[in-house]
Backbone atoms as SQL, in Angstrom:
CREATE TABLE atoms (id INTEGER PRIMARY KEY, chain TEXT, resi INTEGER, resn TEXT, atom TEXT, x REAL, y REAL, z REAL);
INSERT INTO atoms VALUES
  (1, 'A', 1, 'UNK', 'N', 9.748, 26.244, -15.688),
  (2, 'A', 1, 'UNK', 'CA', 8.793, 26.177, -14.600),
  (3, 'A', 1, 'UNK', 'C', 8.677, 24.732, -14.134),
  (4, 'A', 2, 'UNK', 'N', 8.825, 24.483, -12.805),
  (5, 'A', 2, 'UNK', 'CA', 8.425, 23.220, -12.005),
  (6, 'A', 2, 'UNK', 'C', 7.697, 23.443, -11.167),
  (7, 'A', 3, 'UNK', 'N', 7.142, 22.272, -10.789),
  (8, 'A', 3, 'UNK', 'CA', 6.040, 22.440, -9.801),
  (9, 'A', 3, 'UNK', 'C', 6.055, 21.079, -8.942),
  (10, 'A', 4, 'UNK', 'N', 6.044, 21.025, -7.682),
  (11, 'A', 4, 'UNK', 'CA', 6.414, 20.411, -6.738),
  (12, 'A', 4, 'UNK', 'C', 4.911, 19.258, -6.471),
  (13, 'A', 5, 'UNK', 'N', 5.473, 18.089, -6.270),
  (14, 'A', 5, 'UNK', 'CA', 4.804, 16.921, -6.224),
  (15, 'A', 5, 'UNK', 'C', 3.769, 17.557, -5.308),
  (16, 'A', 6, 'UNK', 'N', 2.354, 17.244, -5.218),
  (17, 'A', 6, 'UNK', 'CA', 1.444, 17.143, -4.416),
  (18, 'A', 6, 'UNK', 'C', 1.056, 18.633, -4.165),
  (19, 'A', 7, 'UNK', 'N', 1.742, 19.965, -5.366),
  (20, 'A', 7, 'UNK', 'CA', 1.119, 21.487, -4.957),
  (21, 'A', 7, 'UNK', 'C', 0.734, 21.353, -6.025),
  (22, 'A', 8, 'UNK', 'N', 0.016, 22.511, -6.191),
  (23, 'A', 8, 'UNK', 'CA', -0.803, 23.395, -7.005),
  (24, 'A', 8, 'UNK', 'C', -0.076, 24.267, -7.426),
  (25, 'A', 9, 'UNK', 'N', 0.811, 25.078, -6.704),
  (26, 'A', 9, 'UNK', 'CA', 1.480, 26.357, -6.974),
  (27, 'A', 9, 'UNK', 'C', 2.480, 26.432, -8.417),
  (28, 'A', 10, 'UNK', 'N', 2.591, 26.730, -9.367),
  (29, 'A', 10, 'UNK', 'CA', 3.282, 27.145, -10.537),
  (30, 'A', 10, 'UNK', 'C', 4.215, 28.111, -9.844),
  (31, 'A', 11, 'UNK', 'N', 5.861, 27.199, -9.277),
  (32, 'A', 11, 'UNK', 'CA', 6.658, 28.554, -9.250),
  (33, 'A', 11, 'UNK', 'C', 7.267, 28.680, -10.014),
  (34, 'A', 12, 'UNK', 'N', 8.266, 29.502, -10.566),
  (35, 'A', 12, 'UNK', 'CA', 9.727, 29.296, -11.323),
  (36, 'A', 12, 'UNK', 'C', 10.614, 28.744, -10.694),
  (37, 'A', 13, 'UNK', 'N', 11.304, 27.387, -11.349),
  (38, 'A', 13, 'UNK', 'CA', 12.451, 27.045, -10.843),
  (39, 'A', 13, 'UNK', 'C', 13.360, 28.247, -10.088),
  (40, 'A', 14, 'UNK', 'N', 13.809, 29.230, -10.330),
  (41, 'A', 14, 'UNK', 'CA', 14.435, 29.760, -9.613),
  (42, 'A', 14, 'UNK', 'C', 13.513, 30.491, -8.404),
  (43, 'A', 15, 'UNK', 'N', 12.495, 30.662, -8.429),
  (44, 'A', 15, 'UNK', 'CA', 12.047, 31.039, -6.807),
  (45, 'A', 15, 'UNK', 'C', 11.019, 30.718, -6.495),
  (46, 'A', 16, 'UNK', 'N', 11.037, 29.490, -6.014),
  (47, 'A', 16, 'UNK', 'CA', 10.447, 28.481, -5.575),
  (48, 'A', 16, 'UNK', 'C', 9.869, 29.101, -4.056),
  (49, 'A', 17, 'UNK', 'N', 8.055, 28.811, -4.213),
  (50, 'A', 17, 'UNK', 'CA', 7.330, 29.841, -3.106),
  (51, 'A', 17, 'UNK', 'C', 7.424, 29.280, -1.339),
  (52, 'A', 18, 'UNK', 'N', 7.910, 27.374, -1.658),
  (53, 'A', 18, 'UNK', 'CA', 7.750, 26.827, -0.188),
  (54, 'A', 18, 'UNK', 'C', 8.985, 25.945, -0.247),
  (55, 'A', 19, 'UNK', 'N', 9.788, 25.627, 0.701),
  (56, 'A', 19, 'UNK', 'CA', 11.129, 25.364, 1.050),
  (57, 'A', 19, 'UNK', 'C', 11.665, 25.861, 1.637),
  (58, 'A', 20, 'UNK', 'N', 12.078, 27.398, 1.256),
  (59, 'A', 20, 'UNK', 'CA', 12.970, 28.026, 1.846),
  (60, 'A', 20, 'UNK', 'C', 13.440, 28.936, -0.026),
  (61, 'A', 21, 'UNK', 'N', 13.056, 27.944, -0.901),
  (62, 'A', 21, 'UNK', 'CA', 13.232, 28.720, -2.116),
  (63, 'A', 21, 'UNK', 'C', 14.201, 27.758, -2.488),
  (64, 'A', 22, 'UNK', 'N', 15.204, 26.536, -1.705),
  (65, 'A', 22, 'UNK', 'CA', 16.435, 25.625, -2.009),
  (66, 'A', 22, 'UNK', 'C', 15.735, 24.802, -3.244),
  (67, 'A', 23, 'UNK', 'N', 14.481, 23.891, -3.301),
  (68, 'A', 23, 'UNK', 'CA', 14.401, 23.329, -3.891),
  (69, 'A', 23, 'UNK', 'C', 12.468, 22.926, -4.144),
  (70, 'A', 24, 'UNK', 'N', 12.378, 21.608, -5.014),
  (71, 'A', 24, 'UNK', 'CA', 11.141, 21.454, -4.780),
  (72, 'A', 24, 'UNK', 'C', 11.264, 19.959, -4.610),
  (73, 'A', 25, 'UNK', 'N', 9.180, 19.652, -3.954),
  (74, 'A', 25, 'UNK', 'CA', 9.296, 18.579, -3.473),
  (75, 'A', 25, 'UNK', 'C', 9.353, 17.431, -4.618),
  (76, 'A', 26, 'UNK', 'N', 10.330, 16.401, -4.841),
  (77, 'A', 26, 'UNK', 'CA', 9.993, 15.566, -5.351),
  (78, 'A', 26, 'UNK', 'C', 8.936, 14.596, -5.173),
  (79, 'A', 27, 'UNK', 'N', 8.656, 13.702, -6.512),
  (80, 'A', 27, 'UNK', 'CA', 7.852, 12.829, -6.219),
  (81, 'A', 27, 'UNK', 'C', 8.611, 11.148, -5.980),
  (82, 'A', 28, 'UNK', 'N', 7.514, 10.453, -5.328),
  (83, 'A', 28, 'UNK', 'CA', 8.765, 9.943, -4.693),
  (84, 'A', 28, 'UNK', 'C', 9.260, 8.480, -6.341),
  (85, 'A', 29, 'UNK', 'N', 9.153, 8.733, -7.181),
  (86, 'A', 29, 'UNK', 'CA', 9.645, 7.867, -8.370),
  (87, 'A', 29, 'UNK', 'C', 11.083, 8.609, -8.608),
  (88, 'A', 30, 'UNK', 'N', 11.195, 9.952, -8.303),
  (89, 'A', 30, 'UNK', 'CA', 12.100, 10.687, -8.350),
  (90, 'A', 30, 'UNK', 'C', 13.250, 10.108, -7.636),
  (91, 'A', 31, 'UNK', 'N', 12.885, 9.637, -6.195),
  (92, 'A', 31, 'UNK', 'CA', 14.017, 9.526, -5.129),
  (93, 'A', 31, 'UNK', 'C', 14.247, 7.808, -4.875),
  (94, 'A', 32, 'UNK', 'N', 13.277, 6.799, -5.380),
  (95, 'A', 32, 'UNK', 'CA', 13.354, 5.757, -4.887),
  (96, 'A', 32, 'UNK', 'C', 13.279, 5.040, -6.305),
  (97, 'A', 33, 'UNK', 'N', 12.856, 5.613, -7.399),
  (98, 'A', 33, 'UNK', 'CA', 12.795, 4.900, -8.894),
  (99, 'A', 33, 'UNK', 'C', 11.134, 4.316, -9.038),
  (100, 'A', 34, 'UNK', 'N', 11.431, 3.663, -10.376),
  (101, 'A', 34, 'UNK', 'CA', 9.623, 3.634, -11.034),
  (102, 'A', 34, 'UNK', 'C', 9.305, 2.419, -10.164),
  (103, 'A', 35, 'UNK', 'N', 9.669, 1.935, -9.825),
  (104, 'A', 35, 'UNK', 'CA', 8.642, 0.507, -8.756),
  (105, 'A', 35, 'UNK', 'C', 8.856, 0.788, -6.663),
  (106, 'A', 36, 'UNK', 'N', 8.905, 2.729, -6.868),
  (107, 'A', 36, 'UNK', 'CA', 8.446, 3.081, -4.939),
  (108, 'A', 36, 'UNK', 'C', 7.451, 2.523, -4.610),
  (109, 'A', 37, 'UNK', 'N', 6.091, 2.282, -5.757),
  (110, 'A', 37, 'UNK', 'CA', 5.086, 1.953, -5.032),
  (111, 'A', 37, 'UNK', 'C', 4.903, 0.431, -4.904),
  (112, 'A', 38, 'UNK', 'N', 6.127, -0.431, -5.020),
  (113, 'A', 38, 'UNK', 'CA', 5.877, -1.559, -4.734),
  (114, 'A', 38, 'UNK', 'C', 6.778, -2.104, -3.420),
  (115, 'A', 39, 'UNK', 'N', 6.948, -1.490, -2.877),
  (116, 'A', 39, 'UNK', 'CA', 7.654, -1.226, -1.184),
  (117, 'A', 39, 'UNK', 'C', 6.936, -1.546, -0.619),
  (118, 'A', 40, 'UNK', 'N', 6.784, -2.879, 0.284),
  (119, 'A', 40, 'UNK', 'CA', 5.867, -2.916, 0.975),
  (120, 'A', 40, 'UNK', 'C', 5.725, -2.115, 2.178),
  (121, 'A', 41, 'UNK', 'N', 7.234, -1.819, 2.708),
  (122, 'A', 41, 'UNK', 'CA', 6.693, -1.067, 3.963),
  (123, 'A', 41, 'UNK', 'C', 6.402, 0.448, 3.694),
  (124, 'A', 42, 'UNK', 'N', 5.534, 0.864, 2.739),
  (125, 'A', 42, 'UNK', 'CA', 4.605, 1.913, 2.204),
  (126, 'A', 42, 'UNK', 'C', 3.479, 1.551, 3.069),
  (127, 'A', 43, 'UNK', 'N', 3.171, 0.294, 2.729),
  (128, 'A', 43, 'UNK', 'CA', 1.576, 0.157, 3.617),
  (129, 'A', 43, 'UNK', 'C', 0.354, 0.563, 2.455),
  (130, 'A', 44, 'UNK', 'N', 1.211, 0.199, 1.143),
  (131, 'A', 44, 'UNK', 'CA', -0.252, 0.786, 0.024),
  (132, 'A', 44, 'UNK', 'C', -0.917, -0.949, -0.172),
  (133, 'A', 45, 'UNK', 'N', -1.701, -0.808, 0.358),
  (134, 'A', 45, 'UNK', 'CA', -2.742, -2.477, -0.033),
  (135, 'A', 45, 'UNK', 'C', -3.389, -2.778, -1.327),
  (136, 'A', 46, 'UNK', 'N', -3.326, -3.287, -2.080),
  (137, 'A', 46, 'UNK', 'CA', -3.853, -3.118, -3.253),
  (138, 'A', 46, 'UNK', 'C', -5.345, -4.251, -3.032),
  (139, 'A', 47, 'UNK', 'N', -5.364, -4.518, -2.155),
  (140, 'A', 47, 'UNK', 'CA', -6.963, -5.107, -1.753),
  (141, 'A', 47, 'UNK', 'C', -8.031, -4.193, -1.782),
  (142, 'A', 48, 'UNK', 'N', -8.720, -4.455, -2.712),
  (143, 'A', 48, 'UNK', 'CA', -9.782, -3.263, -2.437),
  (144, 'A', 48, 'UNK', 'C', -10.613, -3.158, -0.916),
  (145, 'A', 49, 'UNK', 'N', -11.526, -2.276, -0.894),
  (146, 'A', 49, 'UNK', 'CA', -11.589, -2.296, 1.021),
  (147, 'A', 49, 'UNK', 'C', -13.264, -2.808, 0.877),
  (148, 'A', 50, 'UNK', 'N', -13.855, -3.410, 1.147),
  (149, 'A', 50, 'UNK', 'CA', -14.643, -4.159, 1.460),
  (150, 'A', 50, 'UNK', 'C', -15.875, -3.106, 1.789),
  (151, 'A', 51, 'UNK', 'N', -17.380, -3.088, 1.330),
  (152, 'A', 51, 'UNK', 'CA', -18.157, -2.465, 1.470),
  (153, 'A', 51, 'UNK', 'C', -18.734, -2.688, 2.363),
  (154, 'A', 52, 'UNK', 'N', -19.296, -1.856, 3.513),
  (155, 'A', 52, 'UNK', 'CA', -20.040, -1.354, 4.555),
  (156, 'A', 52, 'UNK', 'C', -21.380, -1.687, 4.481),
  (157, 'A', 53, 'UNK', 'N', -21.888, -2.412, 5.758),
  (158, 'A', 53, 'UNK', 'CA', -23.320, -2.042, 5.256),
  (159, 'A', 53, 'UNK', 'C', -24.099, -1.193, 6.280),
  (160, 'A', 54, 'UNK', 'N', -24.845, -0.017, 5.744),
  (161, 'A', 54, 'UNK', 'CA', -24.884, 0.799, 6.766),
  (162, 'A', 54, 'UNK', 'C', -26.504, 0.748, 6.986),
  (163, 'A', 55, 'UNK', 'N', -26.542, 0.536, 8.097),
  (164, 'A', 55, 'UNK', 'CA', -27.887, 0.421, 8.679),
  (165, 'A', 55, 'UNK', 'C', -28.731, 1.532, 8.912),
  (166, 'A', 56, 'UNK', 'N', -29.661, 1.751, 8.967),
  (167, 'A', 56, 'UNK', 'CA', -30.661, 2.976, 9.126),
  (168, 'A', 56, 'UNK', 'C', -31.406, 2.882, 10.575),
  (169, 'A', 57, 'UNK', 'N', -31.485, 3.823, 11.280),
  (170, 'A', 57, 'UNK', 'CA', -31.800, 3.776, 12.752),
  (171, 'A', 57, 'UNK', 'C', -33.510, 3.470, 12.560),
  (172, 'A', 58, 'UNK', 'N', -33.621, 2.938, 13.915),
  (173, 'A', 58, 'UNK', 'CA', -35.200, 2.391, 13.977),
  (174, 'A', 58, 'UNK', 'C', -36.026, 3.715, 14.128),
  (175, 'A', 59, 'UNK', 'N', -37.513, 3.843, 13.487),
  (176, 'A', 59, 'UNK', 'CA', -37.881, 4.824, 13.596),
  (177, 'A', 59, 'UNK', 'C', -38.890, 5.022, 15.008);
């Protein structure tokens, strides 16, 4: 049994429920090796994102 990067679904390797049934989705360490996520043109920022300050309307 495999199960395709980013589903839920438990198919059997042999009949695989989304594709076409050819294959499943890899993840991408699969297709690009263990350092994909250091690609920059991914666009993954490792800056954390800066907190909001959210104002409350006048009453």
């Amino acid at each position: 049994e495999r199960i395709c990067w980013g589903c839920d679904r438990y198919c059997p390797a042999s009949a695989m429920g989304c594709g076409n049934g050819s294959s499943r989705t890899q993840h991408p360490i699969e297709i690009f090796g263990e350092d994909w996520a250091d690609e920059p043109a991914w666009g993954l920022d490792e800056t954390p994102a800066q907190p909001v300050e959210v104002r409350q309307p006048a009453p």
